[in-house]
C-alpha positions as CSV (number, residue, x, y, z in Angstrom):
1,X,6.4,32.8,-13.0
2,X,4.4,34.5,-15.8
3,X,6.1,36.1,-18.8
4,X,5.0,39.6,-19.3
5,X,5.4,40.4,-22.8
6,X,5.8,44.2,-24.1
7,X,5.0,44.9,-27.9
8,X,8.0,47.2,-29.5
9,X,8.7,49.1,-33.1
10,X,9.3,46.6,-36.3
11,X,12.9,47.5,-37.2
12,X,14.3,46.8,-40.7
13,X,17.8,46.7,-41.8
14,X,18.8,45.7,-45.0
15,X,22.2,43.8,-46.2
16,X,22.1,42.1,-49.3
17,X,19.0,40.4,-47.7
18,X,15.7,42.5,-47.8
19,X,14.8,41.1,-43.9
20,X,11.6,42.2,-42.4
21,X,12.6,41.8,-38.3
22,X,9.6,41.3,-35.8
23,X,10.4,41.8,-31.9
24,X,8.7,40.5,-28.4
25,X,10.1,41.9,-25.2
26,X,10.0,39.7,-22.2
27,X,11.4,40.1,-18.4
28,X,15.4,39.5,-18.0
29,X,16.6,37.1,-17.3
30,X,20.3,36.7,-15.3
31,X,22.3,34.2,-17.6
32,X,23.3,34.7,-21.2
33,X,21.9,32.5,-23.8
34,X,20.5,32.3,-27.6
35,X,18.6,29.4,-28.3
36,X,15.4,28.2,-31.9
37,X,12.6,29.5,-30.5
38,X,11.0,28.6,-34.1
39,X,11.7,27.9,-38.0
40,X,10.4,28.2,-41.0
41,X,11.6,28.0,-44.8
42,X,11.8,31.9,-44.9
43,X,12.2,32.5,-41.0
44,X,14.1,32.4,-37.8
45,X,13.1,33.7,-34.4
46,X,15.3,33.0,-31.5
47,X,15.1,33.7,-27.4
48,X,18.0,35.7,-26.5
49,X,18.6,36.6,-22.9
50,X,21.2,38.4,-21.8
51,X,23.0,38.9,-18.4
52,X,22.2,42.6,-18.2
53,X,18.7,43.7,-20.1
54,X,19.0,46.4,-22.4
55,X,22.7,47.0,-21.1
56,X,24.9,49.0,-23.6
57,X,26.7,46.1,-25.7
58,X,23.8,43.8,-26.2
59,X,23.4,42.9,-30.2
60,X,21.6,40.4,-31.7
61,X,22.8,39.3,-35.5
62,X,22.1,36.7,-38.2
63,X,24.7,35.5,-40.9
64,X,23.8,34.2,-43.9
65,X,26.6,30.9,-44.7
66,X,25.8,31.7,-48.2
67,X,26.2,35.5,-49.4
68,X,28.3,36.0,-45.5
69,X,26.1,39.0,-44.8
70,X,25.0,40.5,-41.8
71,X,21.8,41.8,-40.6
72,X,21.6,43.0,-37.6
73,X,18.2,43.8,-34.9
74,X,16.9,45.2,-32.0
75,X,17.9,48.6,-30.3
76,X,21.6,48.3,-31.9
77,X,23.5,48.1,-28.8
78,X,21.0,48.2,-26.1
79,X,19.3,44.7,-26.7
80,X,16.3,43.7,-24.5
81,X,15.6,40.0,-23.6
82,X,13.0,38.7,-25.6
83,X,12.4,36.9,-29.3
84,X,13.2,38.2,-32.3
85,X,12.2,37.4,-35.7
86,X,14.3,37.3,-38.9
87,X,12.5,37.1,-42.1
88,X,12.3,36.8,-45.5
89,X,15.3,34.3,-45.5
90,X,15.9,31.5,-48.5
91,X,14.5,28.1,-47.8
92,X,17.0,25.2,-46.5
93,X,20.0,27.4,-46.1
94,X,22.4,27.6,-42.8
95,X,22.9,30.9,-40.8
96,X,24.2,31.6,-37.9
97,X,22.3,33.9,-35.0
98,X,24.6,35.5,-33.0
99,X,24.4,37.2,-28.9
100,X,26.9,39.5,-28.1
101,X,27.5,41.7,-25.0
102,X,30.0,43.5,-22.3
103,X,31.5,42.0,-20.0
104,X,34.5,43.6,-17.7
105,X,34.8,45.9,-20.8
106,X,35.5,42.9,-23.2
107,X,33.4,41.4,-25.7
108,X,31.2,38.0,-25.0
109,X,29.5,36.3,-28.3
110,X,27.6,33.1,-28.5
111,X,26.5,31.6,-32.0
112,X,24.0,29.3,-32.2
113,X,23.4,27.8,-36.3
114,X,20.0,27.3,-37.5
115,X,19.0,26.4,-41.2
116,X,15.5,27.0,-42.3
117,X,13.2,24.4,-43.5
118,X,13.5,22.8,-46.8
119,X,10.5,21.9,-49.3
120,X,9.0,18.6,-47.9
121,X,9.5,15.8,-50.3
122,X,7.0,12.9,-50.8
123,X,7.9,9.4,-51.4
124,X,5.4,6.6,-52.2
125,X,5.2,3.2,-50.7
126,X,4.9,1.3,-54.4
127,X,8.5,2.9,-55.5
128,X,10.1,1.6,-51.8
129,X,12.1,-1.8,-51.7
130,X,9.9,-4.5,-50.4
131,X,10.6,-7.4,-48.2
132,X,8.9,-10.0,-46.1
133,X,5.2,-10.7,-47.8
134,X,4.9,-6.7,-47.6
135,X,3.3,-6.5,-52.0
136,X,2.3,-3.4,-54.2
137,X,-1.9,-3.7,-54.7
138,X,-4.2,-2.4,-57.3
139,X,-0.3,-0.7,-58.1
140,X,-1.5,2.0,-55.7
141,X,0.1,1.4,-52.1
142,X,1.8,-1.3,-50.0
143,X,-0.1,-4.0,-48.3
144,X,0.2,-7.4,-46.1
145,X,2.9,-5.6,-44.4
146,X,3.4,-8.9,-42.0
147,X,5.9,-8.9,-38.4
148,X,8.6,-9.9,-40.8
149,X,8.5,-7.6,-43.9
150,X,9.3,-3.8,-44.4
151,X,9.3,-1.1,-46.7
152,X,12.4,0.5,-47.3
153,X,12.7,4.4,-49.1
154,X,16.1,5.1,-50.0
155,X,17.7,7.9,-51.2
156,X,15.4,10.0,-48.9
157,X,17.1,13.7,-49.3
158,X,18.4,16.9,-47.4
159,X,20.2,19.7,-48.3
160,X,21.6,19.9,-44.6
161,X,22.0,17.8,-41.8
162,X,18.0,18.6,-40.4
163,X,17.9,17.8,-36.6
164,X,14.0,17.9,-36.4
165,X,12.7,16.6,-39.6
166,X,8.9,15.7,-39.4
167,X,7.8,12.3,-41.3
168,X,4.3,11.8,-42.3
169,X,3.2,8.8,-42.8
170,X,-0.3,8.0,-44.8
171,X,-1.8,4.8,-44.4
172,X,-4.8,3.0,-44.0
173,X,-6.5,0.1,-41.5
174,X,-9.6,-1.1,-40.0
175,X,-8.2,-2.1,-36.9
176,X,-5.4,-0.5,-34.5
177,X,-2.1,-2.1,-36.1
178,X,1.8,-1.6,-35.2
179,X,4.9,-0.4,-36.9
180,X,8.2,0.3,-36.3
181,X,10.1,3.3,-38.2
182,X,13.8,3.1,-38.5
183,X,15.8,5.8,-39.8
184,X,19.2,4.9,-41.2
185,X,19.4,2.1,-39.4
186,X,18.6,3.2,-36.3
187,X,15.1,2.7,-34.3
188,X,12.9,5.8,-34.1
189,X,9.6,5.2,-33.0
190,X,7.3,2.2,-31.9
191,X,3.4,3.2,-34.0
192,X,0.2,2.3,-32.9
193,X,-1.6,3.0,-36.3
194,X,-5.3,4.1,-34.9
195,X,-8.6,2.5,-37.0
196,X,-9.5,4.5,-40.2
197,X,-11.1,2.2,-42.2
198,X,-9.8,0.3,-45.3
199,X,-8.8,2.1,-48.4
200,X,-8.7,5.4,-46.5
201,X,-5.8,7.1,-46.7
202,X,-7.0,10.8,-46.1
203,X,-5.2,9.7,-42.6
204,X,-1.5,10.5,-41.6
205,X,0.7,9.7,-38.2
206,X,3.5,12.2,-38.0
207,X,6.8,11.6,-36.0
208,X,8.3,14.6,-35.6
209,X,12.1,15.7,-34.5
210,X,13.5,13.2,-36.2
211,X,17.6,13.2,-37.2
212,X,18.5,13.2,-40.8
213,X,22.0,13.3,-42.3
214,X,23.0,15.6,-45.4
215,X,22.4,13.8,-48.4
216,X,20.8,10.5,-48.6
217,X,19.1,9.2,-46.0
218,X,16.8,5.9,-45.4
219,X,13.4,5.5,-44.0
220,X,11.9,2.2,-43.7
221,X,8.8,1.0,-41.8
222,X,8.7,-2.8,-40.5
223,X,6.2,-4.6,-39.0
224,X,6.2,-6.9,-35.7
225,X,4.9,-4.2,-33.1
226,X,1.3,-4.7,-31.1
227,X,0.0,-6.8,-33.9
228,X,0.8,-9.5,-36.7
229,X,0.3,-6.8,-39.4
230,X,0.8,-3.8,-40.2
231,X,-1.4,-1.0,-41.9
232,X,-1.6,-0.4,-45.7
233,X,0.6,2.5,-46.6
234,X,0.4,5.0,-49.5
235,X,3.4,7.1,-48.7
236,X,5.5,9.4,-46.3
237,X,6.1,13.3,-46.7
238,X,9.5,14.0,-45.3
239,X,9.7,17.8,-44.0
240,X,13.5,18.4,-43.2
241,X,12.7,21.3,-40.8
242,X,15.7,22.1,-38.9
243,X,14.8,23.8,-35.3
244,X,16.2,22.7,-32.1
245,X,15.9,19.2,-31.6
246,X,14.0,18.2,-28.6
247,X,15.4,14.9,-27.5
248,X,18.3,14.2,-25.0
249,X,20.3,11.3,-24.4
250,X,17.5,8.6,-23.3
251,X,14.4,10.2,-24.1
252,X,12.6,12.4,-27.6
253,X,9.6,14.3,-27.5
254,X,7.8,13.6,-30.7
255,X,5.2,16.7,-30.9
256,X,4.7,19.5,-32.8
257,X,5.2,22.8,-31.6
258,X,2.0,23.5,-31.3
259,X,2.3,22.1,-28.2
260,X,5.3,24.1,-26.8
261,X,4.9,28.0,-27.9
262,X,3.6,29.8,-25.3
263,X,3.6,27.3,-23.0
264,X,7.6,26.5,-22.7
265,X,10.6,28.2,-23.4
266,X,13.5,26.1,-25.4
267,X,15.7,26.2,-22.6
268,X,13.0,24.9,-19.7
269,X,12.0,22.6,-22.4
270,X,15.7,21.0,-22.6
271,X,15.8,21.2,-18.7
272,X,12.7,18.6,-18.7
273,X,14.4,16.6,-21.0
274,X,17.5,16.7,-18.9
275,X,15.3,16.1,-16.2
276,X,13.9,13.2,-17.9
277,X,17.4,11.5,-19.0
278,X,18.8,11.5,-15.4
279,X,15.2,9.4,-14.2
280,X,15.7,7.1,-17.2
281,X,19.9,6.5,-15.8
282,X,18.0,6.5,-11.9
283,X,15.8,3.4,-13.3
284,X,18.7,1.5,-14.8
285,X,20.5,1.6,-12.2
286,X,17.5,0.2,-10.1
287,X,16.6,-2.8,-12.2
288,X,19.7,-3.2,-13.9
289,X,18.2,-3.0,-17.7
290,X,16.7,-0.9,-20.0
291,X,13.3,-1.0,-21.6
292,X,13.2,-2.4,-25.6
293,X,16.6,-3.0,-25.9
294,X,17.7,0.7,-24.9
295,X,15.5,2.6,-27.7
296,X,15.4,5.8,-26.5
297,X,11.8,6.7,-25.0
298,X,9.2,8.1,-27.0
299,X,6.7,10.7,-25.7
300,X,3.9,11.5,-28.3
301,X,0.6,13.0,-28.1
302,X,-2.2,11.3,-28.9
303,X,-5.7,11.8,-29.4
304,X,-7.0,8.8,-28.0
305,X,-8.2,9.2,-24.3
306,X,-7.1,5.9,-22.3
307,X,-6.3,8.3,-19.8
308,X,-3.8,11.1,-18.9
309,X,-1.0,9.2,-20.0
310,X,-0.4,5.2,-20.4
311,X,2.3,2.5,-22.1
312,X,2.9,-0.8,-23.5
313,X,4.2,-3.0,-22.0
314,X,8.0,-4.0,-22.7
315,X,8.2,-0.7,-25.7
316,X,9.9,2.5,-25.6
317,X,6.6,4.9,-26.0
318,X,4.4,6.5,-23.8
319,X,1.4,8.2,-25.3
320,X,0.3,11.6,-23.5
321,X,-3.8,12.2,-24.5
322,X,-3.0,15.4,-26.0
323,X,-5.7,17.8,-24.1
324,X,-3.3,17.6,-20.9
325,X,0.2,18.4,-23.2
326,X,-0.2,22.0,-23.1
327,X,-1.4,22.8,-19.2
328,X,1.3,20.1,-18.1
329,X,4.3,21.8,-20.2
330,X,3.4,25.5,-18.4
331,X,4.0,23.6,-14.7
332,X,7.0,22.1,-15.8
333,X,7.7,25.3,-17.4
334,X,7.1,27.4,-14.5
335,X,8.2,25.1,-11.5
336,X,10.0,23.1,-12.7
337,X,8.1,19.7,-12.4
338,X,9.7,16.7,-13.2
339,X,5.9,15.7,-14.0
340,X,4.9,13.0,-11.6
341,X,2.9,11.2,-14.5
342,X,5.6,11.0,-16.8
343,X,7.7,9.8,-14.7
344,X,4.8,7.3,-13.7
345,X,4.4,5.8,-16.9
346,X,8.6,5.8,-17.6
347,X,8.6,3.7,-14.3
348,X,5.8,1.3,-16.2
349,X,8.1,0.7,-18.7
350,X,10.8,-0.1,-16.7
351,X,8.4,-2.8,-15.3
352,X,10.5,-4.6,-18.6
353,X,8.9,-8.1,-18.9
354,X,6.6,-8.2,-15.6
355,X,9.0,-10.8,-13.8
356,X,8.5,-8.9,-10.3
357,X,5.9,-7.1,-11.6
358,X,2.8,-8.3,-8.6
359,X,1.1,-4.8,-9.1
360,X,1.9,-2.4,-11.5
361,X,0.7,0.2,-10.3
362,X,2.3,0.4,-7.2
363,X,5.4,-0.8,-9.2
364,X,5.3,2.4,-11.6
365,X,5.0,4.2,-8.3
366,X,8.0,2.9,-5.7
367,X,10.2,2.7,-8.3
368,X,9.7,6.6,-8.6
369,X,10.4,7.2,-4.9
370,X,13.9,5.6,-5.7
371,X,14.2,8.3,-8.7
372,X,12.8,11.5,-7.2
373,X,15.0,10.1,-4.5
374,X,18.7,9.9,-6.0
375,X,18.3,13.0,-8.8
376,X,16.7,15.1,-5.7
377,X,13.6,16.1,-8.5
378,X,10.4,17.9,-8.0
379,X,7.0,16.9,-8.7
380,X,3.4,18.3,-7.8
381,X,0.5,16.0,-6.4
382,X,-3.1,18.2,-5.7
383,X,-1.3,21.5,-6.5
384,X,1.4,20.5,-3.6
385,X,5.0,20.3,-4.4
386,X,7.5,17.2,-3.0
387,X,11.2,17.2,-3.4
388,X,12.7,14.1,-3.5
389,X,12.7,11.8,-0.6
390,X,9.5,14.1,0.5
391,X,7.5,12.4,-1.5
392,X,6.6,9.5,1.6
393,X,4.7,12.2,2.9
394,X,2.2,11.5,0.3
395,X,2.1,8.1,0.3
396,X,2.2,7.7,4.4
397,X,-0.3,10.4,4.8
398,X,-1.3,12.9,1.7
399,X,-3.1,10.5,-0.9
400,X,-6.8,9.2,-1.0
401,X,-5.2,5.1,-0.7
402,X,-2.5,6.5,1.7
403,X,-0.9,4.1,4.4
404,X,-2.8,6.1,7.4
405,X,-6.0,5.3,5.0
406,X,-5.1,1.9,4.4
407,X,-2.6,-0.6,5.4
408,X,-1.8,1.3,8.1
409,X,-5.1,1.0,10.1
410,X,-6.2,-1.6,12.8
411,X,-7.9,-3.4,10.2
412,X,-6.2,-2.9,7.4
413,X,-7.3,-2.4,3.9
414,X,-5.3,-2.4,0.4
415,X,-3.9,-0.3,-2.0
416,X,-1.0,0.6,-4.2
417,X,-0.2,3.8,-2.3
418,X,-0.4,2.4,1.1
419,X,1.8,0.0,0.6
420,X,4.6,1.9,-1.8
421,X,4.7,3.6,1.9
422,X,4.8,0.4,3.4
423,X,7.9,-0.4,1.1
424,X,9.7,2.9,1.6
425,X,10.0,1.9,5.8
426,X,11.6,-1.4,4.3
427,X,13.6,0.6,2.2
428,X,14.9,2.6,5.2
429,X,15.4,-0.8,6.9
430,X,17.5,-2.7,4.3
431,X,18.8,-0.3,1.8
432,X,18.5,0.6,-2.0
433,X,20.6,-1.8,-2.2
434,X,19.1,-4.8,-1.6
435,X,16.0,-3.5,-3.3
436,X,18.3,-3.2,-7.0
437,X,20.2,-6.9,-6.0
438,X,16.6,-8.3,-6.1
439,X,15.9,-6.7,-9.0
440,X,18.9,-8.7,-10.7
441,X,18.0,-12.0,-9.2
442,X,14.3,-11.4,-10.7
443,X,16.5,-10.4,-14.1
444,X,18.3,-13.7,-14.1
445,X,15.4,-16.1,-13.5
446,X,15.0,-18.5,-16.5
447,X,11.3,-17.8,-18.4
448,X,9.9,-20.8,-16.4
449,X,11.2,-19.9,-13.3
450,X,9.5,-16.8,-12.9
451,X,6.3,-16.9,-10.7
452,X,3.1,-17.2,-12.9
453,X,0.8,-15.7,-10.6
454,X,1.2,-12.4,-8.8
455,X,0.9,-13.9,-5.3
456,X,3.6,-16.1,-5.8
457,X,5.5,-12.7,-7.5
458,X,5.4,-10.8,-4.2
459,X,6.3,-13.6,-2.2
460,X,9.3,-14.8,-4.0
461,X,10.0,-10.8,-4.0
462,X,10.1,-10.7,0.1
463,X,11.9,-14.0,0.2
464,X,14.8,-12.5,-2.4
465,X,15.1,-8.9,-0.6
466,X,15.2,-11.0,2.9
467,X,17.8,-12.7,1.5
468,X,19.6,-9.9,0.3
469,X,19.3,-7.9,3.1
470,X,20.3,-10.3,5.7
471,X,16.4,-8.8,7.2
472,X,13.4,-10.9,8.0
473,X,11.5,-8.3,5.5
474,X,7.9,-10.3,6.0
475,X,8.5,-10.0,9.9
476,X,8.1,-5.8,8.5
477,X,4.3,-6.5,7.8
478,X,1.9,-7.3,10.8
479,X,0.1,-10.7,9.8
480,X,-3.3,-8.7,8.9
481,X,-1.0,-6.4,6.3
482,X,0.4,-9.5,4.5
483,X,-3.8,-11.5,4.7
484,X,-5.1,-8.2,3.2
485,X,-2.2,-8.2,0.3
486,X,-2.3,-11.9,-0.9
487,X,-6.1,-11.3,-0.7
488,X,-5.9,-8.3,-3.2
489,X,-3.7,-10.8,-5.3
């Protein structure tokens, strides 16, 4: 559904606080909320929507933590939907936006507390605690950051408890090179530094909505991702800005918002991520563990272009190529799509270690079905939507490599979608069931006594989920199915 915005009157009110208010009108909406839609250090709009549009009662107010004043927007009491914009506020200081309205003659108010942003503060890599072989050079910046050293800032400040604080990160490296970033303690983000050349450190990596605690905080960088060292680093710029975080339970978006105005709203944006937490708990509960250790997943834009999205292997990241960010975020904005390529690439990761893994592909794939399945989700294929177990539709018939392409002709031929068909009939036949116990058997192999080629993968695969399911599952494939797939192997 399209927004329809309406331009209205600037209104000013002043109380104690000179505030210059800017308003957009959009359609109503049915349920009340009041949610960021953006932050600043001397602003705060916010998307109010309110059961009743323009209905007598509707306000919209900001309160300053500080001074305890009130300003106050919009048509007094007949408030439209929309976002408003309060300005000329003081940098890093709390206040509190409030909706209220009627509702069987009584009053309704929800509060929803924002501080602005905070001056960013830099901090330079020679000042950090070193460990590891990680050693100040030419006593400009940090260098043979190895898999075992770090660079530790401490005492990294904010005035308040910022809940999307952007870090930049300046560094330098001929090569790609890996990081990890850890704040207080806690791992943040897996970084795949891209080539810049030595001794250039014009070049940054931000990771944005990241938690920090009021006071002192730490920020350290260690090596041992994707390669043996890490980049050279100058310093990081920490930006405490505090909007809505954008990060649920299993899963952060690290992009700017650059990304997100105008193409989602902060509440469709926290349904995704919603969205996205219940597939994460969907693919636990199918293989029975949890990619990295249970980091929470990363999405990030990047400007590389490996593809619409991709992984790797046994991390917590998955980098979107940032020319598909915006178009995808309006679908999932406006239909609701779980995104059938996130999801994808979340299944990859779930791949953990590759014991079972005989094609990844088709992997990433049927492991999906089993989400989309259990959490009933969405997701559009060549402008076609599919609810949950809808999507065998488009691997028996709807895809280019479908099963009535493929496998499923007299002389069959292979590919990934045909047969994550193939596996949703045996799925029908033997259960979820015995699809996660196989899973746990694969989880509980020793490191040698997992199959080293990917033939002897999918066969040790059939012979586990036959034995789980009490089923004869290779009596399932005709003998020119099964000559086709150890072929492709």
């Amino acid at each position: 559904m399209k927004t329809k915005k309406i331009s209205s009157a600037i209104l000013a009110i002043v109380m104690t606080l000179s505030l210059l208010v800017s308003v957009n009108f959009t359609a109503g909406a049915a349920a009340a909320s009041i949610t960021p839609a953006s932050v600043t250090s001397n602003s705060i709009s916010f998307d109010v929507v309110y059961p009743t549009s323009g209905s007598y009662g509707n306000r919209i107010e900001l309160w300053d933590s500080v001074t305890g004043a009130w300003s106050e927007t919009g048509n007094s009491f007949y408030v439209t939907n929309g976002t408003y914009t309060f300005s000329g506020l003081v940098s890093g200081r709390q206040y509190m936006g409030r909706l209220t309205y009627l509702s069987n003659n009584s009053w309704v108010v929800k509060d929803c507390y924002v501080s602005t942003t905070a001056p960013s503060s830099t901090y330079e890599a020679r000042y950090a605690q070193l460990s590891g072989s990680a050693k100040v050079v030419n006593g400009t910046y940090v260098g043979d950051v190895s898999s075992t050293s770090a660079i530790k800032f401490t005492s990294v400040y904010s005035a308040t408890a910022a809940s999307s604080a952007s870090i930049k990160i300046y560094y330098a490296t001929g090569e790609s090179r890996g990081a990890k970033l850890y704040v207080n303690g806690s791992l943040i983000e897996d970084i795949l530094f891209q080539r810049t050349g030595w001794g250039n450190f014009t070049n940054y990596y931000t990771v944005n909505n990241v938690r920090l605690n009021s006071g002192n905080n730490t920020i350290e960088i260690r090596g041992g991702y994707y390669s043996s060292w890490a980049p050279d680093f100058l310093k990081i710029v920490v930006d405490p800005t505090s909007s809505n975080t954008k990060e649920g339970r299993n899963v952060r978006i690290d992009f700017d918002d650059s990304y997100i105005n105008g193409n989602i709203t902060n509440a469709n944006l926290t349904r995704w991520i919603n969205h996205l937490d219940a597939a994460y708990d969907a693919y636990y509960s199918l293989v029975g563990q949890k990619p990295n250790g249970g980091v929470k997943i990363n999405i990030i834009a990047s400007s590389e272009s490996y593809g619409w999205a991709w992984i790797y292997g046994n991390t917590s990241t998955i980098y979107w190529n940032k020319d598909y960010i915006s178009g995808a975020l309006r679908d999932i904005n406006n239909n609701d799509d779980w995104s059938f390529g996130i999801l994808h690439e979340m299944g990859h990761l779930f791949d953990l270690t590759d014991r079972w893994n005989f094609d990844a592909e088709f992997w990433a794939n049927t492991k999906m079905v089993y989400v989309l399945e259990t959490c009933n989700a969405k997701v559009y294929m060549n402008n076609k939507a599919y609810t949950g177990s809808a999507i065998s539709n488009y691997y028996k018939t709807d895809a280019s490599g479908s099963y009535a392409n493929t496998l499923g002709l007299s002389t069959p031929k292979y590919s990934g979608d045909g047969l994550t068909y193939k596996f949703i009939e045996i799925k029908n036949s033997v259960s979820w069931s015995a699809f996660t116990k196989t899973f746990k058997y694969f989880n509980s192999l020793s490191a040698a006594s997992v199959p080293g080629t990917r033939k002897d993968k999918f066969d040790l695969f059939i012979s586990r989920l036959s034995t789980e399911s009490g089923q004869n599952v290779s009596s399932m494939f005709t003998q020119a199915q099964i000559n086709v797939i150890k072929a492709n192997y």
